[in-house]
C-alpha positions as CSV (number, residue, x, y, z in Angstrom):
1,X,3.9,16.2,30.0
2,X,2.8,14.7,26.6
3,X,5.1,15.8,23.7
4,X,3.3,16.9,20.1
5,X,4.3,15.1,17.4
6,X,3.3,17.1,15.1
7,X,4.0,21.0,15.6
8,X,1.3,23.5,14.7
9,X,3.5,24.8,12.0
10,X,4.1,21.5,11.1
11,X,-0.1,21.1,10.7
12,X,-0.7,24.3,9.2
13,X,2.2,23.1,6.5
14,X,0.1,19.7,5.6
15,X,-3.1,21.0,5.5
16,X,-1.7,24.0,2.8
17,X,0.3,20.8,1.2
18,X,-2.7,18.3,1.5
19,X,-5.6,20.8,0.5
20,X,-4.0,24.2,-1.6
21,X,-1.5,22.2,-3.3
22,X,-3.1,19.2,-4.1
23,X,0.0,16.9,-2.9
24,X,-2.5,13.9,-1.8
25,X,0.2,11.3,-1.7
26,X,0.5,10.5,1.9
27,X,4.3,8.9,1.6
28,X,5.3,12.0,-0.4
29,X,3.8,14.2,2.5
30,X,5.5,11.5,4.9
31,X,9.1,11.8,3.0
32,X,8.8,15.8,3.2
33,X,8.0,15.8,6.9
34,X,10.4,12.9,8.2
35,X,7.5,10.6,9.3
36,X,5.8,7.3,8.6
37,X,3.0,7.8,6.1
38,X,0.5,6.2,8.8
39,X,0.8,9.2,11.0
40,X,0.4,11.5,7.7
41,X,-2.6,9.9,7.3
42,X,-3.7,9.5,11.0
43,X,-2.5,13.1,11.2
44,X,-5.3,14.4,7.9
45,X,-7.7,12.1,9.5
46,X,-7.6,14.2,12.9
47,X,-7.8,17.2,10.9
48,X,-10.9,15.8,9.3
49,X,-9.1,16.5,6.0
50,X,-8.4,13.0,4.8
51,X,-9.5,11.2,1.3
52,X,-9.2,8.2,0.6
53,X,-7.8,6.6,-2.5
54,X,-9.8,5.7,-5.1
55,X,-9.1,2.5,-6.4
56,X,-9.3,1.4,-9.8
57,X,-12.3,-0.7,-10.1
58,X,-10.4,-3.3,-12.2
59,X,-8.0,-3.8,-9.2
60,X,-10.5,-3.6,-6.6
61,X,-12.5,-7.0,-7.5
62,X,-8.9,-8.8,-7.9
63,X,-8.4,-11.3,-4.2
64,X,-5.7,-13.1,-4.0
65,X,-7.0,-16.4,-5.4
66,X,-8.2,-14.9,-8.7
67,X,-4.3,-13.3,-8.8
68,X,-2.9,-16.2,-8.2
69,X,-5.3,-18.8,-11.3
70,X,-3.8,-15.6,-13.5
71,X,-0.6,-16.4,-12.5
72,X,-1.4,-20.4,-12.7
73,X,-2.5,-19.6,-16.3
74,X,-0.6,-17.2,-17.6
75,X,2.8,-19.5,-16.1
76,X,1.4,-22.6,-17.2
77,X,2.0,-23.8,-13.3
78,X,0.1,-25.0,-10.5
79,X,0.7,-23.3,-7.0
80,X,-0.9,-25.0,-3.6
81,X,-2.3,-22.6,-0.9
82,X,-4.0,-19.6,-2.0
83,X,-2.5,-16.8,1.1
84,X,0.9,-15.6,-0.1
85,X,0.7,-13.9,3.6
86,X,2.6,-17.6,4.6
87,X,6.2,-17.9,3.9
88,X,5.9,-21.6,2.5
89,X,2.7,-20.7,-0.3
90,X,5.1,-17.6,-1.3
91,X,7.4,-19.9,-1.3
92,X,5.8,-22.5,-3.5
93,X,5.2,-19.5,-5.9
94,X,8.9,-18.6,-6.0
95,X,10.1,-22.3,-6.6
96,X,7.2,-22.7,-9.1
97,X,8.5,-19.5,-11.4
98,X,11.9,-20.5,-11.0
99,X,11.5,-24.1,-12.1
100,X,9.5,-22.6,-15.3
101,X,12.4,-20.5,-16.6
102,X,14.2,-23.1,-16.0
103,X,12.3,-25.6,-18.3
C-alpha cells in the first residue's frame, strides 16, 4: 500500500494558496506545508497548476563566464577556470578576493 504524500486537504489547501491567493512562491508554500519546495512544485505541476518564474531578462543572458570577467573587472583580479561548480575555481575566487582586501 502506497502512502500519499500529499493529503487531499492538503491539495485543495495549495491550489486555494497557489491560484486564489496568489502565494506563487513555492519555498513559502513549502515552509507552510512542511515540505521541500521541489515537491511544491512537482506537486502544482501534477495539478497542471504550475507557472514558472519569469526571469528578469537582464539576469537571464548572465553565464557564469560573463559573471565571473565582471567580477575580474570590477576586482581588478584574474581568476583561472570559469565553473565555480569545482571546489578549487571557487576556491581560486575566494583566495583571489581575499588577497585584494588585503592589498
Amino acid at each position: 500500500m502506497s502512502v500519499k504524500a500529499w493529503s487531499d486537504e492538503q491539495e485543495n489547501e495549495l491550489i486555494s494558496l497557489y491560484t486564489n491567493e496568489g502565494k506563487k512562491d513555492v519555498h513559502d508554500l513549502a515552509k507552510h506545508f512542511g515540505k521541500g519546495y521541489r515537491s511544491v512544485i512537482s506537486k502544482l505541476v501534477q495539478l497542471k497548476i504550475y507557472e514558472k518564474p519569469e526571469i528578469n531578462e537582464e539576469d537571464k543572458g548572465q553565464t557564469v563566464k560573463v559573471m565571473l570577467r565582471d567580477l575580474e573587472e570590477i576586482l581588478n583580479i584574474r581568476i583561472e577556470g570559469t565553473n565555480l561548480n569545482k571546489k578549487e575555481n571557487l576556491f581560486k575566487l575566494l583566495t583571489a578576493m581575499k588577497d585584494k582586501l588585503n592589498e
